[in-house]
N, C-alpha and C positions, 0 to 999 in steps of 0.2 A: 392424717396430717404427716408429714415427711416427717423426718427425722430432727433435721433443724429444725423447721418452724415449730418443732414442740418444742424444744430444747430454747430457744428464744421466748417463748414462749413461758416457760419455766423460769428463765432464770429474771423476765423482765416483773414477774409477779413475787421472786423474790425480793428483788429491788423495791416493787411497790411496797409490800408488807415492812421492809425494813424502815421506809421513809414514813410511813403511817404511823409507826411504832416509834420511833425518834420525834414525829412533831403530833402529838395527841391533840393539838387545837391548829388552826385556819393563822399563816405567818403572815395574809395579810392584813386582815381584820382583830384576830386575837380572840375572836368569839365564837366561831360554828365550830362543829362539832362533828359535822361529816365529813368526812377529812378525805382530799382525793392527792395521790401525788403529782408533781409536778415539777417536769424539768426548766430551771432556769435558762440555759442555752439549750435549745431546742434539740432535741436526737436526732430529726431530717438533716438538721442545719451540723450535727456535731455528732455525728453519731460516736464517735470511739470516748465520747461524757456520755451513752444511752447507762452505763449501769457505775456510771461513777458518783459515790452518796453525798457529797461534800455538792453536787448539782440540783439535788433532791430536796421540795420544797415541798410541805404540806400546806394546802389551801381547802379551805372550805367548798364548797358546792356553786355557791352565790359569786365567789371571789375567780375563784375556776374559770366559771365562764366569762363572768364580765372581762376578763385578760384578754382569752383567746376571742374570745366576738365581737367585745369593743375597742379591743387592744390597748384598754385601761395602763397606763405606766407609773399610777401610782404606786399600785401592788409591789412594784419590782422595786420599786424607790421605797415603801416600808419595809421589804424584803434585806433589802442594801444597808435600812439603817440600824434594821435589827441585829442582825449578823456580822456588821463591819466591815468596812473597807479592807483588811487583811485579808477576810473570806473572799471579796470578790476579787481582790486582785491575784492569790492563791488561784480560784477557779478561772482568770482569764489566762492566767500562766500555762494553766492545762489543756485549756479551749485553745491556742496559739500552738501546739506541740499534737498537729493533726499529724498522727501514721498514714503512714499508705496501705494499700492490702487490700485485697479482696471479703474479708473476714466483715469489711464495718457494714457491707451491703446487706 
């Protein structure tokens, strides 16, 4: 593995373990337990939020997928209403203030 892709690789697993660590139960449901992370504004779609924790949402297994496969928008709206309209307006502030660069590739 290059150099980067470890190094990306490294630091996208510290991100994970920090967000698992931060929400120990599923923010849609409230209930599972296998906790996977999950970015609110997508990293393809935003990547320079890939390692920003304030994007970083833990969701169960169940909740996970039903998002990404049914593109479920409930999740995101308990997400919203757990955390507040401050938090998401804070994180669109961020998502809105895209860098330029080579680096977010």
């Amino acid at each position: 593995m290059n150099p980067k892709k470890r190094l990306r690789s490294q630091a996208d697993r510290l991100w994970y373990d920090i967000i698992i660590h931060q929400n120990p139960v599923c923010e849609g449901c409230g209930k599972e337990k296998s906790i996977q992370a999950h970015h609110f504004f997508p990293k393809g779609l935003y990547g320079h939020l890939r390692y920003e924790i304030s994007n970083g949402i833990g969701l169960g297994i169940k909740c996970h997928f039903f998002h990404h496969h049914r593109g479920d928008p409930i999740i995101h709206q308990e997400i919203i209403k757990k955390r507040g309209k401050k938090w998401l307006n804070n994180l669109k502030r961020k998502a809105q203030k895209r860098p330029s660069g080579a680096y977010l590739t």
